[in-house]
N, CA and C of each residue as an Amber inpcrd file, in Angstrom:
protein
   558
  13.2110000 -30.3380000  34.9940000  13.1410000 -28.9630000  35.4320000
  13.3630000 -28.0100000  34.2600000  14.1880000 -28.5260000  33.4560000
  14.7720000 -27.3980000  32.3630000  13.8680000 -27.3840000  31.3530000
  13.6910000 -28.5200000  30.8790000  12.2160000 -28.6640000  30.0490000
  10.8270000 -27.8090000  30.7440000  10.3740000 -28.2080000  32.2710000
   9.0870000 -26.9360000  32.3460000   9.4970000 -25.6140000  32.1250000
  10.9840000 -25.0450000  32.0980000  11.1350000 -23.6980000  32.1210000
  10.7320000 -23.6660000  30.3300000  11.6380000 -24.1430000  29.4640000
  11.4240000 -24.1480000  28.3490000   9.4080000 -24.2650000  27.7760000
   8.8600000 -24.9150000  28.6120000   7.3410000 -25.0130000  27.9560000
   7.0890000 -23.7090000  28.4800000   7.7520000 -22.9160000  29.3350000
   6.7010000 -22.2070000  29.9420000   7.1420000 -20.9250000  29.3560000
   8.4800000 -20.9330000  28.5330000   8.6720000 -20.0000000  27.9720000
   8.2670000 -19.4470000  26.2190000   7.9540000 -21.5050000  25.6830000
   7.3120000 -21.2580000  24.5550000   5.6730000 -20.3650000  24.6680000
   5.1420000 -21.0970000  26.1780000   4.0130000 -20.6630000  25.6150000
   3.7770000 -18.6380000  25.9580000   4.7510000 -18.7480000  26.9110000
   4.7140000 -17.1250000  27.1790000   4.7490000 -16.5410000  26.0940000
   5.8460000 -16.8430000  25.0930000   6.1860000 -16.2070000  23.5250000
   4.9510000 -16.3420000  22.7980000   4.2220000 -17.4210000  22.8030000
   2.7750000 -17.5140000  21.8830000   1.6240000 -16.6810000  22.1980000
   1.5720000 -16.5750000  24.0310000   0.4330000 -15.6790000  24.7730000
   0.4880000 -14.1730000  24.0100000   2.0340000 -14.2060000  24.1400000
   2.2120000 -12.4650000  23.7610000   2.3620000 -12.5200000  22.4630000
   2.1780000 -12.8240000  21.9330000   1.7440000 -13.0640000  20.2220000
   0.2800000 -13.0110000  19.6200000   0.0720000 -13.7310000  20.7030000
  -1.7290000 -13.3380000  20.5020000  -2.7860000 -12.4500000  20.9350000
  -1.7300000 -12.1400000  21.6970000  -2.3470000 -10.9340000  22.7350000
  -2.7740000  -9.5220000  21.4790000  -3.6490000  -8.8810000  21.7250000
  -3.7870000  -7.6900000  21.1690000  -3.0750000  -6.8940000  20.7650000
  -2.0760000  -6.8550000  21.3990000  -0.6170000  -5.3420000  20.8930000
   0.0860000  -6.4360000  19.4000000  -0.3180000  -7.8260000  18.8990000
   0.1090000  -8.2290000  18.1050000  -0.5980000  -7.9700000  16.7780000
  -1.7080000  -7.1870000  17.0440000  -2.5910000  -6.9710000  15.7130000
  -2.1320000  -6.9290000  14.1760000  -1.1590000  -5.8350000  14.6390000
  -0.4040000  -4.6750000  13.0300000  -0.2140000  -6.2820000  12.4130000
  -0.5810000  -5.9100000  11.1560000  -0.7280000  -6.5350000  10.0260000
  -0.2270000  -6.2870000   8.9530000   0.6710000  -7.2190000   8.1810000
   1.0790000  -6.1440000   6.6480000  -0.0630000  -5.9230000   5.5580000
   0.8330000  -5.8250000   4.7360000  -0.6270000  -5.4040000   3.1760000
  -0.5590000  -6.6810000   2.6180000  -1.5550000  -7.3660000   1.9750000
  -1.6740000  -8.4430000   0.9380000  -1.8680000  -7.6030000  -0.0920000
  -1.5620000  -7.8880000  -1.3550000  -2.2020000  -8.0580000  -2.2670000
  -2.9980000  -8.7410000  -2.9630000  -4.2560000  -8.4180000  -2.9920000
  -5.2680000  -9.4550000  -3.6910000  -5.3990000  -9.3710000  -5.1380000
  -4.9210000  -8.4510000  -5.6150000  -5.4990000  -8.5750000  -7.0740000
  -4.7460000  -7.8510000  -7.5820000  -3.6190000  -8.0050000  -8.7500000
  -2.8290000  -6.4480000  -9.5030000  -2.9920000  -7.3150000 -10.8680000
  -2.8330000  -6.3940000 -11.6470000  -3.0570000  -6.8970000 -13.2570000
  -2.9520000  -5.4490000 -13.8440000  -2.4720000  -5.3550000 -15.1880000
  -2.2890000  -4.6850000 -16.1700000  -3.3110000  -5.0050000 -17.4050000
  -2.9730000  -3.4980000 -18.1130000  -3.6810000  -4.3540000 -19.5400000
  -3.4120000  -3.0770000 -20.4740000  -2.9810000  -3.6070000 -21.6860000
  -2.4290000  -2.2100000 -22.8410000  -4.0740000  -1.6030000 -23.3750000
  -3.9490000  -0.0770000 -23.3250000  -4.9080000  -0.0820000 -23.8220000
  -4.2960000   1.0820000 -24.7670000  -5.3330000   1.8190000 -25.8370000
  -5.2100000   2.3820000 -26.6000000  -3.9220000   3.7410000 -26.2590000
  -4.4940000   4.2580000 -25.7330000  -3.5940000   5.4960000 -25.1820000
  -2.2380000   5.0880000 -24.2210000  -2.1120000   3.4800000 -23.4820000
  -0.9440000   3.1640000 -23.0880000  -0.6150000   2.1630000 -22.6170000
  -0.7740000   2.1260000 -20.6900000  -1.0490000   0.6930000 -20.0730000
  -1.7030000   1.4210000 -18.8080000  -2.5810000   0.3290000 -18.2520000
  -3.4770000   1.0810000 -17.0740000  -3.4340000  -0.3090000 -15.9540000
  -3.0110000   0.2590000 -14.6130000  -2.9780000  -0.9850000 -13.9690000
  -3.9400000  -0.8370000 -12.9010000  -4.5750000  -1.8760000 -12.4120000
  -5.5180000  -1.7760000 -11.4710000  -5.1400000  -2.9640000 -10.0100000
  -5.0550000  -2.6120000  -8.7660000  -4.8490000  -3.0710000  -7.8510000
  -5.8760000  -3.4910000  -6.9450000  -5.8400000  -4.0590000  -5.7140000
  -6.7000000  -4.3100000  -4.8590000  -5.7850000  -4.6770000  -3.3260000
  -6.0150000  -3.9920000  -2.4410000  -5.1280000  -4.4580000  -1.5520000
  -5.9130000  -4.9180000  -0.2880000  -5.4120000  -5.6430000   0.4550000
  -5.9700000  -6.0280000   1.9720000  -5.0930000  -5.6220000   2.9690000
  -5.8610000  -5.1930000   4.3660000  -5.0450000  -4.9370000   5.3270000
  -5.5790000  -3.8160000   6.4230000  -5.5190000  -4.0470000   7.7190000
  -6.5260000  -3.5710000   8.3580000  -5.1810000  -2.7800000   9.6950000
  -5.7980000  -1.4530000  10.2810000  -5.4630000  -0.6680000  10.6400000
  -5.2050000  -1.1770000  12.0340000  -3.7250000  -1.0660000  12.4870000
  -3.5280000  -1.5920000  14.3940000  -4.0690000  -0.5050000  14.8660000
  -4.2450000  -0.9500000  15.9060000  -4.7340000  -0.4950000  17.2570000
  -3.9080000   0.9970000  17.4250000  -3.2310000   1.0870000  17.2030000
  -2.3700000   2.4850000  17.4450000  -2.7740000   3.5890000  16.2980000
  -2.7800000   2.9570000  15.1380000  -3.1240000   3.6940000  14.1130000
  -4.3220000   4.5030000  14.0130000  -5.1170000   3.2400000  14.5350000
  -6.9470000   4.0040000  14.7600000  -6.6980000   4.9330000  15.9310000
  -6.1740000   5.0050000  16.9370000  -5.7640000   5.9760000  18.3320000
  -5.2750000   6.7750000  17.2600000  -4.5670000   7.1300000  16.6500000
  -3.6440000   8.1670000  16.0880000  -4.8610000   9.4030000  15.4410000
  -5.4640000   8.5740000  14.1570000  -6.3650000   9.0810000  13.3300000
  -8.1120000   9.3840000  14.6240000  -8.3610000   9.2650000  15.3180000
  -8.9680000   9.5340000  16.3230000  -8.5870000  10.3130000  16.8740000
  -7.8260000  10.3770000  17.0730000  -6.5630000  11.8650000  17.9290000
  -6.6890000  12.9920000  16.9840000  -6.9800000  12.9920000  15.8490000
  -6.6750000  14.0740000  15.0920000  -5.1420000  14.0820000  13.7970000
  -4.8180000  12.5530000  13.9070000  -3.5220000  12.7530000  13.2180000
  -3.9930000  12.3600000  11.7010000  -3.8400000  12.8840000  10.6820000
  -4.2550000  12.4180000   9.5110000  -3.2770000  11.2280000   8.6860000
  -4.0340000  10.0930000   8.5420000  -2.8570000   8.7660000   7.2910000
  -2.8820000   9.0790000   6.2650000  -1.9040000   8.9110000   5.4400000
  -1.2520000   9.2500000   4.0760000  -0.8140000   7.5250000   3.6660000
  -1.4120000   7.6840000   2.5720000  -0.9630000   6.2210000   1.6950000
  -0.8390000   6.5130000   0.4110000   0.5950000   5.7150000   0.1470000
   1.1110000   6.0680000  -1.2360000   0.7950000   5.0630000  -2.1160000
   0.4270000   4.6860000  -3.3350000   0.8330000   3.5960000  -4.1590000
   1.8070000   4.1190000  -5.3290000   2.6560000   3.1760000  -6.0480000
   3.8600000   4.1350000  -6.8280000   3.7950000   2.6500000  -7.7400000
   3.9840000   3.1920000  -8.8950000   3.9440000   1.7080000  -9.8040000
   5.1400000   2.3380000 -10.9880000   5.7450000   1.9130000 -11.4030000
   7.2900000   2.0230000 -12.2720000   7.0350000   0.9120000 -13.4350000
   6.8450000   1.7700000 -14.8430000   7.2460000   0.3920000 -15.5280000
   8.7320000   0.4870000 -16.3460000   9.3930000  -0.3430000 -16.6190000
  10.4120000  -0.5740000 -17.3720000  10.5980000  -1.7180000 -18.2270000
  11.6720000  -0.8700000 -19.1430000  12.0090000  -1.9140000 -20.1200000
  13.3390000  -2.7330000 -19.7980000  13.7780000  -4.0360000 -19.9780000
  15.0990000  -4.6550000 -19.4740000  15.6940000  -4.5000000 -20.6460000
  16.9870000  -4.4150000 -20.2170000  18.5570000  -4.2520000 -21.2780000
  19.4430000  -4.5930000 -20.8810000  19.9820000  -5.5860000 -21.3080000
  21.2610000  -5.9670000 -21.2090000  22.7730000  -4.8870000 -21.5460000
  22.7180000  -4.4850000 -22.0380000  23.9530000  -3.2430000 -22.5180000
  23.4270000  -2.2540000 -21.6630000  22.4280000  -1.8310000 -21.3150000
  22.8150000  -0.7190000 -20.1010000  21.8050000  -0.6940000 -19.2170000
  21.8210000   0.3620000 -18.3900000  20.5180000   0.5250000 -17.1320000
  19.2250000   0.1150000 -17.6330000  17.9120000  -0.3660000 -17.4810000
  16.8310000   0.0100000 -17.6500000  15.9780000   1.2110000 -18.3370000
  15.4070000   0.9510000 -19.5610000  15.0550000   2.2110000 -20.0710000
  13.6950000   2.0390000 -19.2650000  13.4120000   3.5160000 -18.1880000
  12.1580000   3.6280000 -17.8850000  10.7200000   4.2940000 -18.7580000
   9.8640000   3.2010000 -18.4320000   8.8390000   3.2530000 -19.7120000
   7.6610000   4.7590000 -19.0810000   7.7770000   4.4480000 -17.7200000
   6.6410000   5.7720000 -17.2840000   6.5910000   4.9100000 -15.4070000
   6.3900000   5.9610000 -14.4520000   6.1590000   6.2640000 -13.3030000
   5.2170000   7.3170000 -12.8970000   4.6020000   6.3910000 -11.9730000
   3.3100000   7.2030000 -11.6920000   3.2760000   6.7090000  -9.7380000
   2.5280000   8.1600000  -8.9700000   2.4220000   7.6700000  -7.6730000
   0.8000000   8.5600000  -7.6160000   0.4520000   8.5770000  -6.4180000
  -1.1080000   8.3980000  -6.1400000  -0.8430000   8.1450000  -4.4990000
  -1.5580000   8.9170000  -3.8250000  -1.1910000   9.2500000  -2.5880000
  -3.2750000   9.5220000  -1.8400000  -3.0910000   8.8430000  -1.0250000
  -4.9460000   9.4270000  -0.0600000  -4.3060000   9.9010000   0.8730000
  -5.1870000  10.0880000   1.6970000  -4.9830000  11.2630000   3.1000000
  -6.2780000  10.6020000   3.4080000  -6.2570000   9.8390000   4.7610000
  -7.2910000   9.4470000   5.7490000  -7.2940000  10.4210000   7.0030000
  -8.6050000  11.0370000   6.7720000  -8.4580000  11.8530000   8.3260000
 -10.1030000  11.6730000   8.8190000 -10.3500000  11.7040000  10.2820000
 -11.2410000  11.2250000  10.7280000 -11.6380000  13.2440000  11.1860000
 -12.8130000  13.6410000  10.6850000 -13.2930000  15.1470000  10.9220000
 -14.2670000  14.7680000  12.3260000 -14.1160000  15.1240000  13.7250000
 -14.9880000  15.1200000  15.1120000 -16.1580000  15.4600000  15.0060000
 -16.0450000  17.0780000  13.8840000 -17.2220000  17.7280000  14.1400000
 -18.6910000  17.1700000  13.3600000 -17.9730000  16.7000000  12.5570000
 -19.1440000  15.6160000  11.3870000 -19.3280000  14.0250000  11.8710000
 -18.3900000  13.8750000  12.7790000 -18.0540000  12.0140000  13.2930000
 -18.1080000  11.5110000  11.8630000 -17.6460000  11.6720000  10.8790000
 -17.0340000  11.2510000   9.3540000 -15.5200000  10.7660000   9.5780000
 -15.3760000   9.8530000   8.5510000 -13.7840000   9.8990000   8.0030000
 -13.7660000  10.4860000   6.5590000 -12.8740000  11.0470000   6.5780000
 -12.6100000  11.7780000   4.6850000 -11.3650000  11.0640000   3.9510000
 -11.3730000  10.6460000   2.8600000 -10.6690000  10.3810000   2.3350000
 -10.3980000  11.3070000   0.9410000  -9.0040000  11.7270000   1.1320000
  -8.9590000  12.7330000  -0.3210000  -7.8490000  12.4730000  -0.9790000
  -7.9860000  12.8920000  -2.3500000  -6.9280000  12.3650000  -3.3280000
  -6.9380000  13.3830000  -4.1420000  -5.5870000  13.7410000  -4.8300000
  -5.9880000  15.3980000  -5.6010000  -6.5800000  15.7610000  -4.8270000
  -7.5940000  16.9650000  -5.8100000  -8.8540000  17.6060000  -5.1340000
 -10.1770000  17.3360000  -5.1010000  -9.6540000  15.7500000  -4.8890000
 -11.3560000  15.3310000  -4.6840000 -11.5030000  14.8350000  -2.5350000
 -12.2460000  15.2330000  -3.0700000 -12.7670000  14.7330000  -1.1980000
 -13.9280000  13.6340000  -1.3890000 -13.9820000  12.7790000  -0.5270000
 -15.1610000  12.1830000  -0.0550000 -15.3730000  11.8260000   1.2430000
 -16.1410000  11.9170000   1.9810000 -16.6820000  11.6650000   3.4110000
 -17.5640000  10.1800000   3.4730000 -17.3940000   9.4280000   4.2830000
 -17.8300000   7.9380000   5.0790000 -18.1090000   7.8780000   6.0450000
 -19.0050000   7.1040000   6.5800000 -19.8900000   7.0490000   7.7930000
 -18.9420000   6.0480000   9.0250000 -18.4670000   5.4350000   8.2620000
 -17.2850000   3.9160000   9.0710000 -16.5090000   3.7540000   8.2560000
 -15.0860000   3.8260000   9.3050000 -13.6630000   3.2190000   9.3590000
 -13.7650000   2.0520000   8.1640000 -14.0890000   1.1950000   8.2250000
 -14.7250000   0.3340000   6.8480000 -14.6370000   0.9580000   5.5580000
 -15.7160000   1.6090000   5.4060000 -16.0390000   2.1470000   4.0790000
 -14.7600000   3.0770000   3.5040000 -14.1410000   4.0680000   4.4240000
 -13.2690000   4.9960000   4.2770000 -11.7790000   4.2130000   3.6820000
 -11.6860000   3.2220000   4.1450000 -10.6620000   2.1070000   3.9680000
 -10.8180000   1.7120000   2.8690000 -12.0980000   0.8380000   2.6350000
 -12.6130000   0.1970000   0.9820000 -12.4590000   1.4180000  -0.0930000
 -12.3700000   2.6130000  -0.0320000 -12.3750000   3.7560000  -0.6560000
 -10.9510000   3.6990000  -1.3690000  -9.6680000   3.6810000  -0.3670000
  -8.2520000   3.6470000  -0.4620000  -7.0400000   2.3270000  -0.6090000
  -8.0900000   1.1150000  -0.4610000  -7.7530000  -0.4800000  -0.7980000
  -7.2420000  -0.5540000  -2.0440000  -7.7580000  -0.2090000  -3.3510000
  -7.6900000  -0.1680000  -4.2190000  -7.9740000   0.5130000  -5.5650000
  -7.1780000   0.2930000  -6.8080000  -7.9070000   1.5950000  -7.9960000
  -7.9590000   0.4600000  -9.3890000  -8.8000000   1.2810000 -10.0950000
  -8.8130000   0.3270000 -11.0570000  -8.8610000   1.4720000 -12.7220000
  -8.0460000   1.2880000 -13.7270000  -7.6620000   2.3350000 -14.4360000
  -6.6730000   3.1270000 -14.9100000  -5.8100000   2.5210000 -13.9540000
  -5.1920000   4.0770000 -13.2530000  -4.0440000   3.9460000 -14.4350000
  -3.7710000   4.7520000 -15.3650000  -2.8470000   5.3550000 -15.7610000
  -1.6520000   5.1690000 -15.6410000  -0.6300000   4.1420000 -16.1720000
   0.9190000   4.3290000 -15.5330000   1.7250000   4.6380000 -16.7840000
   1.5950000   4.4820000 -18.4700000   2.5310000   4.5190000 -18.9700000
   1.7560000   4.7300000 -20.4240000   2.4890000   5.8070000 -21.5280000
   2.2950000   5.8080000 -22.4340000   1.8770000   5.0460000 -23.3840000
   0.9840000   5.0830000 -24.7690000   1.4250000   4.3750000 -25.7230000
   3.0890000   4.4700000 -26.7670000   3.0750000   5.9080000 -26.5570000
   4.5950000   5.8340000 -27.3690000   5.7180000   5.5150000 -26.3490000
   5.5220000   5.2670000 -24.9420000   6.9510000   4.5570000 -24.8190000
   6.7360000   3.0330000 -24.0820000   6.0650000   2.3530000 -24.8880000
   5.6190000   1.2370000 -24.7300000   6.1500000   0.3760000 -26.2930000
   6.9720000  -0.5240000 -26.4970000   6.8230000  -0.7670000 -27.7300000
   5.9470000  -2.1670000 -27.6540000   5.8670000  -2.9000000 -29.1900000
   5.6400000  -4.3400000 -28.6060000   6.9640000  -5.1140000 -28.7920000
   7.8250000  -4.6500000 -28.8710000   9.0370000  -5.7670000 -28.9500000
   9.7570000  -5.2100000 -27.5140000  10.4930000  -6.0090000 -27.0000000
  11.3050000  -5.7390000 -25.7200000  10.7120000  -6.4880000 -24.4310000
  11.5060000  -6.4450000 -22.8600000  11.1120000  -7.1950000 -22.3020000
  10.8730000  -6.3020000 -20.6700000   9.5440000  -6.0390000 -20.7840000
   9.2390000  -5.2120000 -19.7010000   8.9100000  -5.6150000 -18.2390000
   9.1310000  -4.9070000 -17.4330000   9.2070000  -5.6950000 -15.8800000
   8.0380000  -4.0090000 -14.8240000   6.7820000  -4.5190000 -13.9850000
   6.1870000  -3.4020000 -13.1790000   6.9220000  -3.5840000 -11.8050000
   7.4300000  -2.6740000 -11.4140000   7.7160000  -2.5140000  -9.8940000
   6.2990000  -1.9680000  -9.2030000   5.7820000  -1.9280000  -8.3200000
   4.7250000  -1.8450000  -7.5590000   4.8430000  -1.7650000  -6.1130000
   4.5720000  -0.6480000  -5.2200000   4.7040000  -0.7900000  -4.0990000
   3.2930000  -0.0200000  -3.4050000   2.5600000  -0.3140000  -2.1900000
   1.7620000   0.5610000  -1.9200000   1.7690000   0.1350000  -0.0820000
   2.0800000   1.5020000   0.4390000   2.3370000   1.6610000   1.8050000
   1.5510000   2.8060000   2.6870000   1.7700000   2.6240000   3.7670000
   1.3070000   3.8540000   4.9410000   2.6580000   4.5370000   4.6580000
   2.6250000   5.5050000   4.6650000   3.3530000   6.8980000   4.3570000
   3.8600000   7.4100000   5.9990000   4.7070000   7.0380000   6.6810000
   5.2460000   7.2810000   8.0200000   5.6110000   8.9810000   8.1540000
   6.9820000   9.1900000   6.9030000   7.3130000  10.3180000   6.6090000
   6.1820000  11.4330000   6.9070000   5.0390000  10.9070000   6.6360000
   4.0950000  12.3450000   6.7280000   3.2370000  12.5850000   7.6320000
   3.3910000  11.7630000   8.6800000   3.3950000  11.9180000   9.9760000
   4.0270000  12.6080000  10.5840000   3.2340000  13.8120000  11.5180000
   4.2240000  14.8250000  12.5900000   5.0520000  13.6470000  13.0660000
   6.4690000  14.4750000  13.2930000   7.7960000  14.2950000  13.7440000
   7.6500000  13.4870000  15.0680000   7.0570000  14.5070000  15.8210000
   6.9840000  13.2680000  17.3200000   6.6940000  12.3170000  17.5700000
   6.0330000  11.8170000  16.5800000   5.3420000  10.3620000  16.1220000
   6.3380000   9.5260000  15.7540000   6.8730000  10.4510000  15.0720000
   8.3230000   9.3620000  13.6600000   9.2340000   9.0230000  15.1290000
   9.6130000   9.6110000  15.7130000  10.7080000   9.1910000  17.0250000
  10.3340000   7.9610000  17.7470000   9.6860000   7.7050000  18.0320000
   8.2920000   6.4670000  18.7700000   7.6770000   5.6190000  17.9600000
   8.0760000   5.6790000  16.6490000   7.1400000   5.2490000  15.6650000
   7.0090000   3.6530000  16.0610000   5.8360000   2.9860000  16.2750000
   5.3960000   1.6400000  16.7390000   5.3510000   0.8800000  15.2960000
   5.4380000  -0.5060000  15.3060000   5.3120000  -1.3880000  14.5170000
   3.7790000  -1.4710000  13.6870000   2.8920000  -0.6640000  14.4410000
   1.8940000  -0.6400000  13.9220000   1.2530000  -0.0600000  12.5430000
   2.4680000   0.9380000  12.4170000   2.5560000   1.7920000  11.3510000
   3.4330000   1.3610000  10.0300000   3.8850000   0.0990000  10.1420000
   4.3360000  -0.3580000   9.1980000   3.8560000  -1.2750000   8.0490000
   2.8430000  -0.3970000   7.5920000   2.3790000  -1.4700000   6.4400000
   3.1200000  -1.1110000   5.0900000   3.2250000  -1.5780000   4.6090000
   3.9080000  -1.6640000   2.9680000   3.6460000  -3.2410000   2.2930000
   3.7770000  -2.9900000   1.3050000   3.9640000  -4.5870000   0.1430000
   4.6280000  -3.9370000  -0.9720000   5.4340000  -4.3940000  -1.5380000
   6.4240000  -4.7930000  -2.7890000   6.2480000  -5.3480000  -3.5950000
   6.0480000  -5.3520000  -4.7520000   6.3150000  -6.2900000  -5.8150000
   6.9490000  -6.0360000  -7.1320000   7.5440000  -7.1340000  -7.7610000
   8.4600000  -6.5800000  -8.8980000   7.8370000  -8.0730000  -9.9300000
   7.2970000  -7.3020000 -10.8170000   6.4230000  -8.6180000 -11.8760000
   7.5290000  -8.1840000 -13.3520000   7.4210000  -9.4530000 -14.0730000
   7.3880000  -9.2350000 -15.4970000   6.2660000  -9.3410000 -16.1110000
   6.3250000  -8.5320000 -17.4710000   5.4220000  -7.9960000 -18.0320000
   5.2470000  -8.9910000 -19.6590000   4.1900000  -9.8510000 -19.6290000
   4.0870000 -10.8750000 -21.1730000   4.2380000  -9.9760000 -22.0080000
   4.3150000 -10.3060000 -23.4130000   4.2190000  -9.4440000 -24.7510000
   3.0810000  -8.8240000 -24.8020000   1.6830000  -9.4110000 -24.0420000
   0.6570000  -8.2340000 -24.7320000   0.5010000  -7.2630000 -23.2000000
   1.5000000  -7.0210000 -22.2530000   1.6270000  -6.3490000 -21.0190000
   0.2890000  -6.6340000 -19.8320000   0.2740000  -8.1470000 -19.5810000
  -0.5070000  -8.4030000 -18.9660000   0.9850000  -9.0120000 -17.9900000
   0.4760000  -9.0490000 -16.3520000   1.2110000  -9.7670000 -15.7840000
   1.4570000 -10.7980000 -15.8550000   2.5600000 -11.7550000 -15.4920000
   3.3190000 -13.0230000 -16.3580000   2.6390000 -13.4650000 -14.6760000
């Protein structure tokens, strides 16, 4: 008897696991790498990760997504804190416009408009280039470490949202790499 309650409770836990409201997904990272170039170090990312069910309701509704990426490089020291080498963040804004049936994705003051949820996404997945840290506070001797994080931005979501806020809205990934002598990831 105690055993069918137990099967019937594993598989209840698995049903509702698979069920649809289980979508939300975190971020992978597929691809991060560095590389020194003349003027400093430039890192380029690639991320995976696809929008729950609530999120697309949200941005359909009229609510606009904000995604941050923030990359930190530093130098390690033993005798004191971390000397920081350069920090840089980079922020999109996904908003879906009714009157065009477009999604826009903007960064600074650039705008661009997409036909599908898809494309608008592949737009904000990833950068390649991007700027994080000087040549003068880069040396080649010392032992440098990239912090890296790139998330859905909750905070910048109206308030009434943040109170209710669903699991769906929780994407983020982390990472903390060391950096070889010629500042390629180890």
């Amino acid at each position: 008897m105690f055993a069918r309650i137990a099967i019937a409770a594993v598989f209840a836990v698995l049903l509702a696991l698979l069920s649809g409201g289980a979508r939300a997904q975190g971020v992978e990272l597929a691809h991060l790498s560095t590389q020194k170039v003349e003027d400093g170090l430039e890192l380029g990312f690639t991320a995976r990760f696809e929008l729950s069910r609530s999120a697309e309701d949200a941005l359909h509704k009229g609510v606009p997504l904000y995604f941050v990426a923030e990359a930190a490089v530093a130098r390690s020291r033993w005798y004191w804190r971390d000397a920081r080498a350069g920090r840089v963040e980079r922020s999109w804004r996904l908003a879906w416009q009714s009157l065009t049936r477009q999604y826009r994705v903007s960064t600074g003051g650039l705008h661009q408009s997409f036909a599908t949820l898809d494309e608008a996404l592949n737009a904000l997945r990833g950068i390649s280039g991007w700027h994080i840290a000087d040549a003068k506070d880069i040396e080649d001797s010392g032992s440098y470490y990239l912090e890296f994080s790139y998330r859905l931005d909750v905070s910048q979501l109206p308030r009434p949202m943040q109170i209710g806020l669903q699991s769906g809205f929780a994407l983020s990934v982390e990472q903390k790499r060391s950096l070889a002598p010629d500042f390629t990831l180890k």
